[in-house]
C-alpha positions, 0 to 999 in steps of 0.5 A: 711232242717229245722232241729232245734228242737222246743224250747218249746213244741208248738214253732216251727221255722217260717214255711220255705216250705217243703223240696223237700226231704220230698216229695221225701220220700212219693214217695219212700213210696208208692213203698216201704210201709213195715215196715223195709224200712220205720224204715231204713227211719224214720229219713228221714220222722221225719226231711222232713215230721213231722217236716215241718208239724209241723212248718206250723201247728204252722205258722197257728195257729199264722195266724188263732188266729184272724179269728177263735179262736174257732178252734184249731191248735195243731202242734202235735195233729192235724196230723193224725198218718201216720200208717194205721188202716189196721184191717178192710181193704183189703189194708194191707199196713202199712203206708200212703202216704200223710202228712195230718191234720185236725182241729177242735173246740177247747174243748171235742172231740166228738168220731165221725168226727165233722166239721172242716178243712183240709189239705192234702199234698201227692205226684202230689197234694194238697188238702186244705178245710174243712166241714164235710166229714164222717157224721153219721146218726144223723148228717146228719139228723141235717143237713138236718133239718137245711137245711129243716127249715132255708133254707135262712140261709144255702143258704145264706152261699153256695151263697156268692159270694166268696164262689161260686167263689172259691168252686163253690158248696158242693162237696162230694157224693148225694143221688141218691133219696130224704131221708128218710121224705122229698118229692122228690119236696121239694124246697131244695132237691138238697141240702137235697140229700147230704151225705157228706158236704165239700169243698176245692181247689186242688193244685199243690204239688209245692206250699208246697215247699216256704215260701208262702204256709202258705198263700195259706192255710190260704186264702182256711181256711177263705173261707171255714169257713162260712160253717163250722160254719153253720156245727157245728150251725147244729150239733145235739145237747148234752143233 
């Protein structure tokens, strides 16, 4: 279990795999999500969940700085906080049950989502990708523009050999019709009808296990990038 505490604020031990404790844990959390059992077991959760996010965030940071400098990857910022906003949901369990972060452009944060990558480990799968998965209005009306106006440019990413190799297609929910403005015809309707624009790979939990993950995650990180750049080109933009 990697217990050595960080020497510097973002300095982390070199990234070991996760402890078979720390996916034990999240198994035992979705029989026990309340908030006394998860107090008695933050111990547990700090040592074999955070702190190995933490060290494999930092292993990407190092791995990454060449292929994407504009992207960050902060072993503290970017995991997502494992409560959940349970003010406008039906589900008032208080807690997730994955270990999940995203990453985006380094700077000012936009208040809503904006394109980058993801990773996600919870018990029985892993999921690795990135790309824009809650869009709001004005940037899926980017989008598609982009998608209407520079066709060549956009088909040229989803095209790419190693990019249809390994992804196949967008992933994420379509429209059931054309949008709003664009004819049911036009040439670029399949791509037009998105909703959501991502992709990923799913992988076997076992992998977050050994030393090796880092590079699994990288190897999705540099194949989803192209369309995360051409995500963020086609981002509204600021006046």
């Amino acid at each position: 279990m990697q217990r050595t505490p960080p020497m510097e604020d973002l300095v982390f031990p070199p990234f070991e795999g996760f402890p078979p404790e720390g996916l034990k844990f999240l198994k035992q959390l979705r029989k026990n999500n309340n908030r006394p059992w998860f107090l008695k077991h933050k111990p547990v959760y700090e040592e074999s969940v955070r702190f190995p996010m933490q060290c494999l965030i930092a292993a990407l940071r190092e791995r990454m700085a060449g292929t994407a400098p504009e992207i960050e990857f902060h072993p503290k910022r970017s995991i997502f906080r494992i409560n959940r906003d349970v003010r406008f949901s039906k589900n008032k369990a208080p807690y997730k049950t994955n270990i999940a972060a995203s990453f985006d452009l380094r700077g000012d944060k936009s208040p809503t989502e904006t394109p980058g990558l993801y990773l996600g480990i919870e018990p029985g799968s892993i999921f690795v990708g990135g790309g824009l998965y809650m869009p709001m209005g004005d940037q899926i009306k980017a989008i598609r523009a982009s998608i209407a106006d520079h066709p060549a440019e956009f088909l040229a990413v989803i095209r790419q050999r190693r990019f249809k190799s390994e992804f196949g297609e967008i992933q994420g929910e379509k429209l059931s019709r054309a949008p709003l403005g664009y004819p049911p015809d036009h040439p670029m309707i399949e791509h037009l009808r998105h909703k959501q624009f991502y992709v990923g790979k799913v992988l076997d939990e076992k992998e977050c296990l050994s030393p090796k993950f880092v590079n699994s995650v990288v190897t999705v990180f540099n194949d989803t990038l192209p369309l995360v750049r051409w995500l963020i080109a086609a981002q509204p933009r600021k006046h």
